[in-house]
SEDRENSE-477671 format. One line per 8 residues: their letters; for each residue z, x, y of C-alpha. Coordinates in steps of 0.05 Angstrom, whole numbers, plus 5000, padded with zeros to 4 digits. Each point is the difference from the previous one (the first is absolute). Layout:
SEDRENSE-477671
A	Z X Y  ... .
This chain:
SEDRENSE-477671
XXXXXXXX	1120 2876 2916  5020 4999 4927  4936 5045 4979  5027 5046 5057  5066 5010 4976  4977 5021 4922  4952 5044 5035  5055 5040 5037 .
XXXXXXXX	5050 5006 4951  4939 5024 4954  4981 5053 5047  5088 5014 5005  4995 5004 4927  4950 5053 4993  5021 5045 5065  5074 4998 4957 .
XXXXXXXX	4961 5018 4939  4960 5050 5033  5062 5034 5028  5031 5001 4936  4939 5040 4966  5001 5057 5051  5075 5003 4987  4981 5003 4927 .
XXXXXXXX	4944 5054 5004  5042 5052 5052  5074 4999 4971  5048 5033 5041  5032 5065 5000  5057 4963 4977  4952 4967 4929  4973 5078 4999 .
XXXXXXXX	4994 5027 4931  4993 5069 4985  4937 5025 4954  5010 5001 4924  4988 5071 4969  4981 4992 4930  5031 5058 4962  4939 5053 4981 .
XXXXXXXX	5009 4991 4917  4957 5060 4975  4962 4988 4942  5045 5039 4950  5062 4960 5016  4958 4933 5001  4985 5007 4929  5070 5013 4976 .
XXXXXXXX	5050 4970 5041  5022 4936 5018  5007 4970 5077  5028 5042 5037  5076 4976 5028  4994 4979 5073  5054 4961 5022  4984 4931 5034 .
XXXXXXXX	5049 5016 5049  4956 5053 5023  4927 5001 4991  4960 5051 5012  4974 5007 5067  4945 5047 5053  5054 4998 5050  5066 5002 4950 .
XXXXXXXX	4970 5068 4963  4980 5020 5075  5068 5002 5026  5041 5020 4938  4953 5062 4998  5021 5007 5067  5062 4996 4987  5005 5039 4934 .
XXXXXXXX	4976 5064 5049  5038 4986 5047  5073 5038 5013  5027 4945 5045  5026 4978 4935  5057 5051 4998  5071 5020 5032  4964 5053 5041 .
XXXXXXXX	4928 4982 5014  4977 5058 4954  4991 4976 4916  4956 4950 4986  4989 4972 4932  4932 5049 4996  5060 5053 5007  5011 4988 4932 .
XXXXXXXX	4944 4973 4967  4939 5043 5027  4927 4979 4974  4982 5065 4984  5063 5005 4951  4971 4931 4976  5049 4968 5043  5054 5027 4966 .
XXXXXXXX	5036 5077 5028  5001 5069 4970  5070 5014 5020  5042 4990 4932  5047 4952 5051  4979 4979 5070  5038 5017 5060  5028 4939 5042 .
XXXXXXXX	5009 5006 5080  5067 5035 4992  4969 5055 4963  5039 4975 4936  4973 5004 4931  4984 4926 4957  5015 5008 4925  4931 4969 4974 .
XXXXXXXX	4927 5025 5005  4952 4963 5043  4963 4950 4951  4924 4995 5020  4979 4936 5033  4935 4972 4964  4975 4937 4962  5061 4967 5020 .
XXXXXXXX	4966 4934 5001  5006 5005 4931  5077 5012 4978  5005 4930 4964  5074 5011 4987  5003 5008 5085  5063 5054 4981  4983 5050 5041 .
XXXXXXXX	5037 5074 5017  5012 5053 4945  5072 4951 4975  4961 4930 5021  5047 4981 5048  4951 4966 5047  4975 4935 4976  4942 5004 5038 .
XXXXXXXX	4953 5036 5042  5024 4961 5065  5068 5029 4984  4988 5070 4984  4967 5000 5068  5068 4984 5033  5050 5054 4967  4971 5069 5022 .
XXXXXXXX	5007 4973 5081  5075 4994 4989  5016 5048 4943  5045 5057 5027  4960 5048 4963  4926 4985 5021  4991 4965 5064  5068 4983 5026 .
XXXXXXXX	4993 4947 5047  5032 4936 5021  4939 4948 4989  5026 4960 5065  4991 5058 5037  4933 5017 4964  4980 4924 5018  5018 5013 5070 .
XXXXXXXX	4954 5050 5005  4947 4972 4981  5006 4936 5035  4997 5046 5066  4932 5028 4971  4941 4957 5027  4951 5035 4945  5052 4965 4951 .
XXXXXXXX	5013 4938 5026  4923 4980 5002  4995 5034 4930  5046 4952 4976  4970 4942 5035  4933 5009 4971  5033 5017 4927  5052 4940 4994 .
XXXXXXXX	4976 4952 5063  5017 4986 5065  5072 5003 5036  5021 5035 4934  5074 5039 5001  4992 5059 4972  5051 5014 4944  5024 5041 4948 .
XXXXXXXX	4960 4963 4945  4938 4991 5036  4999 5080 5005  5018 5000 4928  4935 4944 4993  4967 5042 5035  5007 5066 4967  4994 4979 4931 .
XXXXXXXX	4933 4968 5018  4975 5064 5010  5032 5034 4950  4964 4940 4945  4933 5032 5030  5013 5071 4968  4961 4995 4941  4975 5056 4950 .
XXXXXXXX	4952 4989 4956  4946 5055 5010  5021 5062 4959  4952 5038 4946  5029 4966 4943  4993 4929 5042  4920 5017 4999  4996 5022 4926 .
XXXXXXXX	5026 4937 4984  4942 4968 5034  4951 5059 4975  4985 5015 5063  5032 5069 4989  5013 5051 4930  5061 5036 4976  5000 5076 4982 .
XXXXXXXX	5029 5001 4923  5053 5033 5027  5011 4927 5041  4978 4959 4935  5065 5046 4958  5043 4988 5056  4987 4920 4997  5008 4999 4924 .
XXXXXXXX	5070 5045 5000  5022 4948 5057  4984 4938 4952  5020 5031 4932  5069 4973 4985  5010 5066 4956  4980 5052 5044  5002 4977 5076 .
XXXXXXXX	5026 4931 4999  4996 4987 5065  4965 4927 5014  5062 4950 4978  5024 5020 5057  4951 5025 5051  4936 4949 4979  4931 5017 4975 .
XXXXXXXX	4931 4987 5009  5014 4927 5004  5050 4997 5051  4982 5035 5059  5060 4997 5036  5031 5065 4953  5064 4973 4999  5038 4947 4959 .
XXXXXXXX	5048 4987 5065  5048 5000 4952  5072 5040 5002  5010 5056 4952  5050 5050 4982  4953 5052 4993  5042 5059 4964  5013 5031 5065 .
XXXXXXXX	5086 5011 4990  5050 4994 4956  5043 4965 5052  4985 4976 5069  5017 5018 5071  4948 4943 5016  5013 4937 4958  4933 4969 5023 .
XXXXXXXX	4983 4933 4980  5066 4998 4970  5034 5014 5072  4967 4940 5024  5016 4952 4953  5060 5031 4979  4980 4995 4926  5018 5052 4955 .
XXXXXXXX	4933 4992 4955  4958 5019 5063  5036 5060 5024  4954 5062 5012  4934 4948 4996  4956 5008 5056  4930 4966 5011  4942 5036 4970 .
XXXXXXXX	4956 5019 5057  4924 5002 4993  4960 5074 4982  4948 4981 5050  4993 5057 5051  5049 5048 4963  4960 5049 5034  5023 4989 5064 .
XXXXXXXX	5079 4963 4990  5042 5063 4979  5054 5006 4990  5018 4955 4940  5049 4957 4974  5050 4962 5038  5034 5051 5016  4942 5046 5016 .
XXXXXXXX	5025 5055 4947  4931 5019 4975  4947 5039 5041  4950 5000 4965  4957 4954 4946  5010 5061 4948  5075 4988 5011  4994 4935 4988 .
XXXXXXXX	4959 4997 4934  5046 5062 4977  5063 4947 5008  4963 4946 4954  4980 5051 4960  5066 5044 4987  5050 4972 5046  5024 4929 4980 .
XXXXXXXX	5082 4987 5013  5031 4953 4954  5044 4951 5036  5030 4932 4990  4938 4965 5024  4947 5041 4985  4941 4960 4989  4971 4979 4938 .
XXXXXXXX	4940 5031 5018  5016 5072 4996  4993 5006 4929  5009 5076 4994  5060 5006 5047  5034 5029 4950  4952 5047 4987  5008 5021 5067 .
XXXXXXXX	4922 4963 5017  4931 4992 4980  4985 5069 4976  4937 5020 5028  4953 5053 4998  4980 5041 5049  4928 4972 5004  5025 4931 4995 .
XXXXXXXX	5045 5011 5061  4950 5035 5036  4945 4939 4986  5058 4947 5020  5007 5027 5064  4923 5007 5014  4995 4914 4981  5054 4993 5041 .
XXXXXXXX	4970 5031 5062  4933 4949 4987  5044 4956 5025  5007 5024 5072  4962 4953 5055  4978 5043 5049  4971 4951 5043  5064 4966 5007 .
XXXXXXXX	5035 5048 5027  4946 5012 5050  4983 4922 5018  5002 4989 5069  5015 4930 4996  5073 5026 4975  5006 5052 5057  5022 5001 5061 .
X	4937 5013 5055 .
């Protein structure tokens, strides 16, 4: 009798233990856990740069970039079911616009230019927006739903909406798990995953560096005027060949005014010493992002290279930087201008603008 009884609660033991495996092996909807999505580091930026900055809070997911592309397309966002953020940041316009200010739903006029959205995985300071007044990519997501002069809505009402959407509600399921409440930040999650997945790192230059293309001499002049601290003097602010990112990320005062109807940086922080600064955005895919400046006052790249060259403002905090302001600029030639402007355009990605992972099928 007492062999019987060991025997049965062994065989108890290993049914329970049994049961416990296949629980183990086939997790529930409710342990689901959406696929990791390594960011795609091209080669260039893997040799330069450090880590790129994910937050923990948000990994990078199949499902997460799935729905904030989605959603980043998608109009439901706004007051009036007809701006998305695309509206305003179009790939072919390397997600930035070619309006000098975009329109909002109520047909009103912003005051700053579009910035182009790419390599954002890679703003270490995580300032973000021409006066860095988002702290974070998961933020600057958030403001254009609710700002009167973009997409104007009430972000209850946008939640409402897409709560009542099926397509959403199982989009959201599969990105953040089961049961989940779809919210504000999760969009914003959401979004900004997608966004961390616009990456540029295939332009002309991008393959000379890696000999696996050559410059004209006109390209070669162009590189050397942007490098020479007495002619071009370009790369303190804008990088080099060693960082591949072409911007410092850094807030300047640039010699645009001699006072400011925009205090920047300065407007945010309400520090005099950073009035008219505004973050230096990168010179990939100038080809493609005019307007430029902040305030989208140049049309073209020869207007731009004239202002460094002959059009520096002195001002209060003009930045150390621009050495000849008050010789009015750099002082180029003709030829030098001509050759800046052709490295510049090496610059351009055309396959990122045309990648059909970042568009909308």
């Amino acid at each position: 009798m007492k062999n019987y009884w060991v025997h049965t609660l062994f065989i108890l033991c290993l049914l329970s233990c049994s049961k416990d495996s296949i629980v183990d092996s086939n997790p529930t909807i409710k342990d689901y856990v959406p696929t990791p999505l390594p960011l795609k580091t091209p080669t260039i930026l893997q040799q330069k740069l450090i880590t790129p900055v994910i937050p923990f809070t948000n990994p990078q997911t199949i499902e997460g970039v799935s729905l904030g592309k989605k959603l980043f397309y998608d109009p439901i966002l706004s007051g009036n079911n007809k701006m998305s953020c695309a509206t305003c940041h179009s790939p072919a316009s390397a997600f930035a616009n070619n309006t000098v200010f975009s329109v909002g739903i109520d047909g009103i006029e912003g005051s700053r230019n579009a910035m182009p959205l790419f390599n954002l995985a890679w703003n270490f300071d995580e300032r973000f927006n021409w006066d860095g007044s988002e702290l974070s990519l998961e933020r600057q997501a958030l403001t254009p739903v609710s700002n009167p002069l973009e997409m104007h809505a009430i972000w209850d009402d946008v939640i409402i909406k897409l709560q009542q959407n099926q397509d959403y509600s199982k989009l959201f399921n599969r990105a953040f798990g089961d049961n989940t409440i779809i919210t504000k930040e999760l969009t914003a999650k959401a979004i900004a995953q997608f966004e961390r997945t616009l990456i540029s790192a295939n332009s002309k230059f991008d393959k000379y560096l890696l000999d696996e293309a050559r410059l004209t001499p006109q390209e070669l002049n162009g590189f050397n005027v942007f490098m020479d601290e007495e002619r071009g003097d370009c790369f303190h602010c804008h990088g080099d060949n060693n960082n591949p990112l072409w911007t410092d990320n850094i807030f300047h005062n640039n010699g645009l005014d001699e006072n400011f109807n925009d205090l920047g940086l300065g407007g945010v922080n309400g520090d005099p010493i950073d009035y008219g600064k505004f973050k230096t955005p990168s010179i990939r895919n100038l080809a493609y992002s005019a307007p430029y400046m902040h305030d989208g006052r140049f049309k073209t790249l020869e207007e731009v290279i004239n202002h460094y060259s002959e059009g520096l403002k002195r001002s209060a905090t003009i930045d150390p930087l621009m050495k000849k302001v008050d010789e009015g600029g750099a002082g180029l030639s003709d030829n030098d201008k001509t050759d800046l402007k052709a490295f510049l355009l090496t610059l351009s990605d055309y396959e990122f603008i045309n990648n059909p992972e970042f568009n909308i099928k």
